[in-house]
NUSE-116918 format. One record per residue (C-alpha): residue number from 1; residue in one letter; chain; x negated, y, z. Coordinates in steps of 0.5 Angstrom, whole numbers. Example, Ala and Ser with C-alpha at 12.3 -4.5 7.8 and 13.67 -1.06 7.14 Angstrom:
num;residu;chaine;u;v;w
1;A;A;-25;-9;16
2;S;A;-27;-2;14
//
This chain:
num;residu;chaine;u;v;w
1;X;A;0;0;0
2;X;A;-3;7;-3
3;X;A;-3;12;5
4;X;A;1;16;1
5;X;A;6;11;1
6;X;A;4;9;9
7;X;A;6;16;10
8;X;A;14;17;7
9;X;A;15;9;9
10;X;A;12;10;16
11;X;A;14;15;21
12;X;A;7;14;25
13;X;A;3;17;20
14;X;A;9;22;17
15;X;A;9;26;24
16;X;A;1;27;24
17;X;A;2;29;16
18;X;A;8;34;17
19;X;A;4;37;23
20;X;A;-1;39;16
21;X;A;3;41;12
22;X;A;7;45;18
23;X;A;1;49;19
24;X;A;0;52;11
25;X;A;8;53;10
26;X;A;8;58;16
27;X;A;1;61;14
28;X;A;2;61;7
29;X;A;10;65;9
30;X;A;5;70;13
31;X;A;0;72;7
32;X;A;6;72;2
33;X;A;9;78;6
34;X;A;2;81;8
35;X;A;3;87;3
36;X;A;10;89;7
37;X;A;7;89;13
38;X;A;1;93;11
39;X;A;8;98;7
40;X;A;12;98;14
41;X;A;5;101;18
42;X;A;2;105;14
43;X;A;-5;102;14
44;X;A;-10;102;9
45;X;A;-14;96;6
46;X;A;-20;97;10
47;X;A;-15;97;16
48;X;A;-11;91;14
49;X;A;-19;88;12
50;X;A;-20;89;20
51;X;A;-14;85;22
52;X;A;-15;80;18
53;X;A;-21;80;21
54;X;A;-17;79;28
55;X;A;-14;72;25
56;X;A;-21;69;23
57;X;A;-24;72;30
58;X;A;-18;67;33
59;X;A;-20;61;29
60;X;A;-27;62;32
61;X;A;-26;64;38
62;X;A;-23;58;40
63;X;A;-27;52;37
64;X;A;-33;52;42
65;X;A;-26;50;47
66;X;A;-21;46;42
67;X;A;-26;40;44
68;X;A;-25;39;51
69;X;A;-18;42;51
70;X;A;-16;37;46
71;X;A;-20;31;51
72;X;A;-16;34;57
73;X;A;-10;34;55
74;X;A;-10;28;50
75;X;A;-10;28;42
76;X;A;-3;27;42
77;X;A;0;31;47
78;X;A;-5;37;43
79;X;A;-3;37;38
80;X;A;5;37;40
81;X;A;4;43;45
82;X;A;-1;47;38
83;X;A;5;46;34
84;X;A;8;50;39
85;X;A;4;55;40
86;X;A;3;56;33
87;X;A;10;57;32
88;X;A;11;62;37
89;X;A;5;65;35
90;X;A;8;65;26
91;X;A;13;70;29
92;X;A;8;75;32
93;X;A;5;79;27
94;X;A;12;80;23
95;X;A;15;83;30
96;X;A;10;88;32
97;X;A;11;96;29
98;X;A;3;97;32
99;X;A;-4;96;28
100;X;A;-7;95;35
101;X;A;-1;90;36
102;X;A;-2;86;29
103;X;A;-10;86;31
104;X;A;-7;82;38
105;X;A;-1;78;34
106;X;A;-7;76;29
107;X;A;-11;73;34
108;X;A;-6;70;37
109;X;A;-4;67;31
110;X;A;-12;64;29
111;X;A;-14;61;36
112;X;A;-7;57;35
113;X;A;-8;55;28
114;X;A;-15;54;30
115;X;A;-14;49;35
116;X;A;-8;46;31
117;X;A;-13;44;26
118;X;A;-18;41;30
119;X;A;-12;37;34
120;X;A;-8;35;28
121;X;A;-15;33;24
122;X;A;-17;29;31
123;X;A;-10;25;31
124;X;A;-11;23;25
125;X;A;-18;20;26
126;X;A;-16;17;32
127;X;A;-11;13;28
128;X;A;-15;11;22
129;X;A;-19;8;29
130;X;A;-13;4;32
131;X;A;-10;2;25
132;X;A;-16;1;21
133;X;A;-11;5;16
134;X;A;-14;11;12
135;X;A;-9;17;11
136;X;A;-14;23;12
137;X;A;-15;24;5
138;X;A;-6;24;3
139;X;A;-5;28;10
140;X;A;-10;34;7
141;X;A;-5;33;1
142;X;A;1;35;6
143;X;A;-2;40;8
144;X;A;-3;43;0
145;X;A;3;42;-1
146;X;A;5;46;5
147;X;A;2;52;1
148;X;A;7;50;-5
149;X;A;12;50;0
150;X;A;12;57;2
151;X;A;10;59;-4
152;X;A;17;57;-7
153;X;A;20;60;-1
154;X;A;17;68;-4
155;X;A;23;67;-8
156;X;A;27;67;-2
157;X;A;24;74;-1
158;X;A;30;78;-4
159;X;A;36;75;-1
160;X;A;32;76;7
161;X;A;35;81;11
162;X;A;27;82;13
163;X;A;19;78;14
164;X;A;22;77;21
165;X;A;28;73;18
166;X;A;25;70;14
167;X;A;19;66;18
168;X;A;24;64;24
169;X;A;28;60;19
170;X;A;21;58;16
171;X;A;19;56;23
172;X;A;26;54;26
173;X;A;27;49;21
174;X;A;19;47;21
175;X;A;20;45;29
176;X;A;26;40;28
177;X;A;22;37;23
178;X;A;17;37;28
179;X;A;21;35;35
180;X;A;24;30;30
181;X;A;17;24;30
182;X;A;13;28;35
183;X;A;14;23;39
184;X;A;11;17;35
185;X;A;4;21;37
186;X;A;5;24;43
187;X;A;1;19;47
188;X;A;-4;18;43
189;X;A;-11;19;46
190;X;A;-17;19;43
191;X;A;-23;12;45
192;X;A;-27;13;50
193;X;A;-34;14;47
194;X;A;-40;12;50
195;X;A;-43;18;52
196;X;A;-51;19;50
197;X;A;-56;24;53
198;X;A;-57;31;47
199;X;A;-62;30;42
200;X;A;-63;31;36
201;X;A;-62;26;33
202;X;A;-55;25;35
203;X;A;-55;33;32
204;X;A;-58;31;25
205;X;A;-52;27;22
206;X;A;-48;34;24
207;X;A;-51;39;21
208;X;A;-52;36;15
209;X;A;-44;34;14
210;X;A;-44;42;17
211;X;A;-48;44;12
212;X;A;-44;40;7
213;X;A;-38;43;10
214;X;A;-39;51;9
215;X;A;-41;51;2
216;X;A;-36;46;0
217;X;A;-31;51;4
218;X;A;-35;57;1
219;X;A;-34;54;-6
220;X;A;-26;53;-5
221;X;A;-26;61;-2
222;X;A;-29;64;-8
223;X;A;-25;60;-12
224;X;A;-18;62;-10
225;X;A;-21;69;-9
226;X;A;-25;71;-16
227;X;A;-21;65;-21
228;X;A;-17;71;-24
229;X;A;-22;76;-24
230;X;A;-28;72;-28
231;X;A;-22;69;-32
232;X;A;-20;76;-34
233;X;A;-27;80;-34
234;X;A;-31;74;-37
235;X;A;-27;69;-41
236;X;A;-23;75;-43
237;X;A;-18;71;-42
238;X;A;-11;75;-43
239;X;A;-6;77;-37
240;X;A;-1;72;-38
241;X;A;-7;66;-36
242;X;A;-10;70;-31
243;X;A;-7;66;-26
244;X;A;-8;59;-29
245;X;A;-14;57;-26
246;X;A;-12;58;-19
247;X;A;-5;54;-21
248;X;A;-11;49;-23
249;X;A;-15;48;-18
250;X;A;-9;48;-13
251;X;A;-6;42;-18
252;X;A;-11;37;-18
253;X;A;-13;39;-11
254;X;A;-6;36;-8
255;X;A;-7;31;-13
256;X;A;-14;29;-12
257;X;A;-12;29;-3
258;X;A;-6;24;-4
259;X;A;-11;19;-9
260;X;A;-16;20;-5
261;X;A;-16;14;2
262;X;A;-15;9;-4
263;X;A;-21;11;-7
264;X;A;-26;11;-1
265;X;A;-22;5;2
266;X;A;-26;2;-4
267;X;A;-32;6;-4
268;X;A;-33;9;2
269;X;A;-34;15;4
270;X;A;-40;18;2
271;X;A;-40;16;-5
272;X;A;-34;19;-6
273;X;A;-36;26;-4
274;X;A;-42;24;-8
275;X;A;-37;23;-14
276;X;A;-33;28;-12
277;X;A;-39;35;-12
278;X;A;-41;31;-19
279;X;A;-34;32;-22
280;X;A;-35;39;-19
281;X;A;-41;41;-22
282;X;A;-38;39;-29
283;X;A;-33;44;-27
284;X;A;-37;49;-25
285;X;A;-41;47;-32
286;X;A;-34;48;-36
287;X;A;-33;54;-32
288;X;A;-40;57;-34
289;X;A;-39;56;-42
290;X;A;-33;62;-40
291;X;A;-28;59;-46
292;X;A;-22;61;-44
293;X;A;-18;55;-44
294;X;A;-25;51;-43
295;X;A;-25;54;-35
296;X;A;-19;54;-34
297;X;A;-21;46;-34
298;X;A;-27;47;-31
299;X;A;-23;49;-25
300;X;A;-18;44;-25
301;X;A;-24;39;-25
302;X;A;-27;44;-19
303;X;A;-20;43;-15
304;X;A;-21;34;-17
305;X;A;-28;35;-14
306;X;A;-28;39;-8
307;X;A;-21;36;-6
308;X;A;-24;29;-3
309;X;A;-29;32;1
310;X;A;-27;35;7
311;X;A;-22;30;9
312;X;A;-28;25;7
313;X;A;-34;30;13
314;X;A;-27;30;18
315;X;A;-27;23;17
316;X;A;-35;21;18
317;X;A;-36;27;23
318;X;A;-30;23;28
319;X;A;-34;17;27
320;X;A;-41;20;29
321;X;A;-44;16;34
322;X;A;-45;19;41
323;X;A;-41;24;39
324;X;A;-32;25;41
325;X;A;-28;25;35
326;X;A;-26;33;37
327;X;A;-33;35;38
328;X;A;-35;32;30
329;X;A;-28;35;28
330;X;A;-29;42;31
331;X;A;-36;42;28
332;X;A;-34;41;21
333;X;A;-29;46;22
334;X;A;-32;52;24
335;X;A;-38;51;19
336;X;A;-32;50;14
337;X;A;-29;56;16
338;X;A;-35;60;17
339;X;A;-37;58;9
340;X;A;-29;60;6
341;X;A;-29;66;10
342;X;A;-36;69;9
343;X;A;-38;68;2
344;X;A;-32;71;-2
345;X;A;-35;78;1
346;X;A;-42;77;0
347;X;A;-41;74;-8
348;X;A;-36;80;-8
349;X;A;-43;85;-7
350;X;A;-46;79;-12
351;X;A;-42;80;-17
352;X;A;-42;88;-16
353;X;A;-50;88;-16
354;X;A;-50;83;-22
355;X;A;-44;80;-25
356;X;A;-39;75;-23
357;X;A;-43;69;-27
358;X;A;-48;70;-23
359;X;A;-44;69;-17
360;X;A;-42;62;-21
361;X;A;-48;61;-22
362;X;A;-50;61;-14
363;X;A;-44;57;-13
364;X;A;-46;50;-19
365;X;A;-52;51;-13
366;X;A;-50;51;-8
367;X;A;-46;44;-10
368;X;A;-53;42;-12
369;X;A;-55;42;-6
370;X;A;-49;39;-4
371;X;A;-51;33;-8
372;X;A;-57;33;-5
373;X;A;-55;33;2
374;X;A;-50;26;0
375;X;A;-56;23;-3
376;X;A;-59;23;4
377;X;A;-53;22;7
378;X;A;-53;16;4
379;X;A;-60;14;5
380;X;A;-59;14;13
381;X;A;-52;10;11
//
C-alpha cells in the first residue's frame, strides 16, 4: 500500500497528515490578506519587512526550547496543544489595528507555528518507528497541499465580510477536522533514547543534513521569491506565463512529496536525496538556458527534486544515533528556516550588483555542494 493511501485509509496516519497541511492553510490565509493588512494600517514596505521579520524571530526563538518541551510533554499531547496555540494565535494578526501590536500577533504566531512543525514533524518520525511504515514524505505533500487549500480560499475574499471572518471559519472548520483524529496520536510519546555524552562525532551527522537543510531550503525561497521575475527579466517571458514557473515548481513539489515514501522504501533515504538534487540540478541547468518554456520546465524539474529531501533529513535526522528524535528535528528545521529566509534577500542584493542569472548560477552551486555532501553521507551510511 502507497503511504499516500495509508493515509486516506487509516485514521493514525490522516490525524498527523492533517496537522500538515493545517499548518499551510492558515498560514497561507494569513499571506493572502498581508496587502490588506498593510492598507488597513497604513504601514510601508519597510514597515511590513520589520513584522514579517517578527514572524521569523518567533520561529527562531522557539526552536532551542521546542525539543525539550516536545519531550516533557509527550510528542502526541505537543502536538495536540501546538494546534491550539496555532489556531488562537492564526486570528491575531488580523485582529490588531496596531503596527506594534502585529509585530507581538506575528511572533506569537511564528513561535507557535515553529513548534508545531518541530512536533508534528517528531509525530510522524516516532510513528514511521512504531509501525516500520513510511508516511513522512506524502505528510509534506499535505502540508503543500494545504497551500493549495488556502490558495483556493483567496477566491473567497470577495463575499468575506473581513480577513478577521475569513480566518476564523478557516480556523473553526481546520480544528473540528483536528479534534475529530487527535485522539489517534495524543498518546504517542517518543522512545527513550540511550543517551550518550556531547561529542563531535554525534554532531557531525547533524551538521551535514543541516547544511544540506539550508541550502535546499534556501533554493525553495529563492524560487518562490524570483521565479517570476527571472522568467519575465531573463527568458523575456510574456506576462500571461510570468506565474507559470512557480504554479510548476508547486505542481510537482506536491506530487514528488506523495510519491515519495514508495521510492525511499525501495531506495533508502540517502539515495533518494541524491536522486532527487540530480533532478534538480538538471533543472536548475534548464532554468539556465533562459528559454521560456525550457525554465519553465527547469522549475517544474526543481520542484520534483527538492520535493523528497527535506521530509527524507527529517527522516534521517529523527534517527541519529545518541540524539532524540525533537533534537534531530529542531535541527534541521531551523537550519532549513535559516537557509528560506536568509537567501531570497541576499541573492535579492546579487542579482542587483550582477544579474538574476548569477543568482541562479549561485543557487546550481550550491546544489552541487549538496550533491557532495550526500555522496559523504553515503560513505558514512
Amino acid at each position: 500500500m502507497s503511504s499516500l493511501q495509508l493515509i486516506l485509509s487509516r485514521s493514525r496516519y490522516f490525524a498527523p497528515a492533517w496537522v500538515f497541511a493545517s499548518l499551510n492553510i492558515w498560514f497561507g490565509t494569513w499571506a493572502i490578506y498581508i496587502p490588506a493588512v498593510k492598507s488597513q494600517l497604513g504601514i510601508d514596505k519597510a514597515s511590513l519587512g520589520i513584522a514579517l521579520f517578527c514572524l521569523s524571530l518567533g520561529v527562531f526563538a522557539i526552536f532551542p526550547v521546542a525539543p525539550r518541551l516536545v519531550n516533557r510533554m509527550g510528542v502526541g499531547k505537543a502536538t495536540w496543544y501546538a494546534v491550539l496555540a496555532a489556531s488562537v494565535a492564526a486570528l491575531l494578526p488580523l485582529l490588531v489595528n496596531d503596527f506594534y501590536l502585529l509585530m507581538v500577533s506575528l511572533f506569537f504566531f511564528g513561535a507557535t507555528n515553529g513548534f508545531l512543525d518541530i512536533s508534528m514533524n517528531t509525530l510522524v518520525t516516532e510513528i514511521e518507528k512504531e509501525d516500520g511504515k513510511k508516511f513522512m514524505s506524502s505528510a509534506h505533500g499535505f502540508f503543500s497541499l494545504g497551500g493549495v487549500i488556502a490558495g483556493l480560499g483567496s477566491f473567497m475574499i470577495p463575499v468575506m465580510p473581513s480577513p478577521a471572518i475569513h480566518m476564523l471559519i478557516v480556523v473553526l472548520v481546520v480544528l473540528i477536522i483536528n479534534y475529530r483524529f487527535h485522539r489517534h496520536y495524543l498518546n504517542i510519546k517518543a522512545a527513550p533514547v540511550e543517551k550518550e555524552p556531547f561529542s563531535l562525532r554525534l554532531f557531525r551527522p547533524l551538521l551535514l543534513l543541516g547544511i544540506v537543510s539550508f541550502i535546499v531550503m534556501a533554493s525553495e525561497g529563492a524560487v518562490v521569491d524570483w521565479s517570476a521575475l527571472y522568467l519575465k527579466e531573463i527568458s523575456m517571458a510574456p506576462e500571461v506565463l510570468l506565474g507559470s514557473g512557480f504554479l510548476a515548481f508547486s505542481i510537482t513539489m506536491t506530487l514528488g512529496r506523495f510519491l515519495g515514501d514508495a521510492i525511499s522504501a525501495r531506495i533508502g533515504s540517502v539515495k533518494i536525496v541524491a536522486l532527487g538534487i540530480l533532478v534538480a540540478i538538471a533543472g536548475y541547468l534548464a532554468v539556465l538556458a533562459s528559454f521560456t518554456y525550457v525554465a519553465i520546465l527547469g522549475f517544474a524539474l526543481i520542484g520534483l527534486g527538492f520535493s523528497v529531501i527535506i521530509p527524507e533529513l527529517f527522516r534521517i535526522g529523527g534517527h541519529v544515533k545518541g540524539v532524540d528524535s525533537s533534537q534531530g528535528v529542531a535541527f534541521i528545521a531551523g537550519s532549513g528556516y535559516a537557509g528560506f529566509l536568509m537567501a531570497p534577500p541576499v541573492l535579492g542584493f546579487l542579482a542587483e550588483s550582477s544579474s538574476l542569472k548569477i543568482s541562479f548560477m549561485v543557487l546550481l552551486g550550491g546544489s552541487l555542494v549538496v550533491l557532495l555532501a550526500t555522496l559523504r553521507l553515503r560513505a558514512k551510511q
